[in-house]
N, C-alpha and C positions, 0 to 999 in steps of 0.2 A: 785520551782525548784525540780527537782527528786534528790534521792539519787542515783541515777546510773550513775557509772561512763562512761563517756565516752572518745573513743580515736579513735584519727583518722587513718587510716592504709592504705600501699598501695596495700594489697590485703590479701588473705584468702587462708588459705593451710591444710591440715590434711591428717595424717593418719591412717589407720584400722592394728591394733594392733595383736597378736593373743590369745587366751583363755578368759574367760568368765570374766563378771563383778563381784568382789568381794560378790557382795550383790548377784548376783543369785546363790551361794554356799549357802551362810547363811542362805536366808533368802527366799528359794524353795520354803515349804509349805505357807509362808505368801501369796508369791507372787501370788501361784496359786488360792489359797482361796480368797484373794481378786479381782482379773481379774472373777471369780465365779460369784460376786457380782455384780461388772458394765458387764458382760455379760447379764445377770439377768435383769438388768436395761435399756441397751441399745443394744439389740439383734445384730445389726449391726457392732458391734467392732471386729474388729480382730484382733488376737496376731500378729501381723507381725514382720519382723525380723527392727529395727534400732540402730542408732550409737551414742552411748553418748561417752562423752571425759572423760577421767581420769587424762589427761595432756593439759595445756594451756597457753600459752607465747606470749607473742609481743617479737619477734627475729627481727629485720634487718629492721624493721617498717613494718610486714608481722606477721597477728594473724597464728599459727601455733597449732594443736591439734595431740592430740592420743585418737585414739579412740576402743573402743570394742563393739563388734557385740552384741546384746540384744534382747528380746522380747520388746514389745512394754508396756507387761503385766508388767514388771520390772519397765519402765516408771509410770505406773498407779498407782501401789503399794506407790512408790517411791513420787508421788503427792499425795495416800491417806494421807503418816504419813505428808504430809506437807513441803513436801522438805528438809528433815533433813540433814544436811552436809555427806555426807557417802563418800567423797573423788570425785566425781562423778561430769560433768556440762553438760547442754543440749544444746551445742553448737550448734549454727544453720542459715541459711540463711533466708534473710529476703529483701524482694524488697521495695525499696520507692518511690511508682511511685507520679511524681509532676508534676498539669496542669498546661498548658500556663498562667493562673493567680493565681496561688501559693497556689493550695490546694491540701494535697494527701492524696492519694489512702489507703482506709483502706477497710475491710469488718468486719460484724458479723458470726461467726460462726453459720451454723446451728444446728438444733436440735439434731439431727443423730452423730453429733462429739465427740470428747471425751471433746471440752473445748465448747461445745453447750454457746453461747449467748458471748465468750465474743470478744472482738472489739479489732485486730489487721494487719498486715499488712500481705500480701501474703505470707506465710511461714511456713519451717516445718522441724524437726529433719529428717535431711538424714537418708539414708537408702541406701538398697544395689543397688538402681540404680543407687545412685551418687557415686557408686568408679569405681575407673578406676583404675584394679590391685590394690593394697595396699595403694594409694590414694584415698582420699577422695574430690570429686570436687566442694565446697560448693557454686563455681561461678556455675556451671552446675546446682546445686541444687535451686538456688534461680531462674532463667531462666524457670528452670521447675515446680517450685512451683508458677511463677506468670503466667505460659501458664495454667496450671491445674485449676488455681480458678478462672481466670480471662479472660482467653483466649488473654491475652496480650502477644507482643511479639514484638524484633525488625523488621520493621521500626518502626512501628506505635511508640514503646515506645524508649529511646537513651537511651542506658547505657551510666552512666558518669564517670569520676576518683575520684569522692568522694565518699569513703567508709569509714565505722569508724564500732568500738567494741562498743556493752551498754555493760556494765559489771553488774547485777543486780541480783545479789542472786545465784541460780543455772542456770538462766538463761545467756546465752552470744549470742548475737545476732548480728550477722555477717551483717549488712548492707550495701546496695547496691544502689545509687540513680539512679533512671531512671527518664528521662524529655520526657512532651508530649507535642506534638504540640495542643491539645485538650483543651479545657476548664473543668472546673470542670464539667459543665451541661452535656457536651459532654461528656467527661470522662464516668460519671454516667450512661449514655444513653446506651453506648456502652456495659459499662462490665454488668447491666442489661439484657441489650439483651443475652449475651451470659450464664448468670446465666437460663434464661428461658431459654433456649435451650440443657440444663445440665439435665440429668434422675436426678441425687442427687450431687445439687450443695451443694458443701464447703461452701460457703458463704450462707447465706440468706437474706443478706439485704450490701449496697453499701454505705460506710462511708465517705465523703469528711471533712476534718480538716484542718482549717486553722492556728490553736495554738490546745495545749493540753487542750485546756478551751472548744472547742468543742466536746471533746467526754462525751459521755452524757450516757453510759452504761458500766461496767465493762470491763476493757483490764488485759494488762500483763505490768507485773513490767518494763519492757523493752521500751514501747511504750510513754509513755510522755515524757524522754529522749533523745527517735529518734524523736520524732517530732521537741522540743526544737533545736536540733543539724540543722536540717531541715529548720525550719519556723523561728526559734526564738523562745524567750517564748512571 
């Protein structure tokens, strides 16, 4: 069993806060020197602007955040020293699409990314397309992060009323179940298909799991959890 906590929620809320993240005063030079580095390394990265939480609650059975605007560089830095507690969580949406015979939907990161190779579920720290004014839509976000890498979308997939929190270190992962009328085979078929038809797809490789005893390469602290919550163990 994982050490991540989990809890079941009736939905997902946040807000975008104003002024900068504690640590991008402090800790400027580190951050820019280090982004230097995986620039260096994977030419393709970009500083872009995203939203980490500095505040996080289960109110009224509804996960609820504050968040402030960041480079993404902040992010990076912030994963070189190891996630060190700096008051900060990378709160985020995350889709868990389930076939008609009960296996879901995961991918490998490809080479090109900044988490290149390891094996989790549609999703990604919001940013500024997910607010709406001074909200942050982490429902919107997760819809758009499983159209983006997978090219799924409702009908084909059903959003359901189970959602729940993994609580897992810095990470918090806002999950979402969707159900398909597909099979795993099909499943696979399908979001393949639309990976080859991608200039630089996110994924590079289509992960079906029926327990956490099927992933078979490196994930994120959050993911044997969500599956657990999911499949069972």
């Amino acid at each position: 069993m994982s050490e991540a906590r989990v809890v079941a929620v009736a939905g997902f809320g946040g807000r975008v806060t104003p002024g900068p993240l504690a640590v991008d005063v402090t800790e400027a030079p580190a951050i820019a020197a280090n982004f230097a580095v995986e620039k260096a390394r994977k030419p393709k990265i970009f500083d872009g602007r995203v939203l980490l939480a500095e505040r996080v609650a289960i109110e009224d059975g509804r996960l609820t955040a504050d968040y402030a605007e960041t480079g993404f560089s902040t992010f990076l830095w912030w994963r070189a020293q190891g996630f060190p507690e700096r008051g900060v969580r990378n709160v985020f949406g995350a889709a868990a699409v389930v076939s008609s015979d009960g296996a879901a939907l995961l991918g490998r990161m490809a080479p090109h990314t900044a988490n290149a190779g390891k094996i989790y579920f549609p999703a990604g720290t919001p940013d500024r397309d997910d607010l709406r004014g001074e909200a942050v839509d982490i429902e919107g976000s997760i819809l758009r992060e499983l159209w983006e890498e997978t090219g799924l979308e409702p009908p084909l997939v059903t959003p359901t009323d189970e959602r729940f929190v993994v609580f897992a270190g810095h990470l918090v992962a806002c999950v979402r179940r969707f159900d398909c009328a597909l099979t795993a085979v099909e499943l696979r078929e399908r979001v393949e298909a639309t990976l080859r038809a991608q200039a630089e797809p996110e994924f590079d490789a289509v992960v079906l799991a029926r327990s956490a005893a099927d992933l078979t390469g490196p994930t994120l602290s959050y993911v044997p959890a969500a599956l657990e919550r999911l499949l069972g163990p």
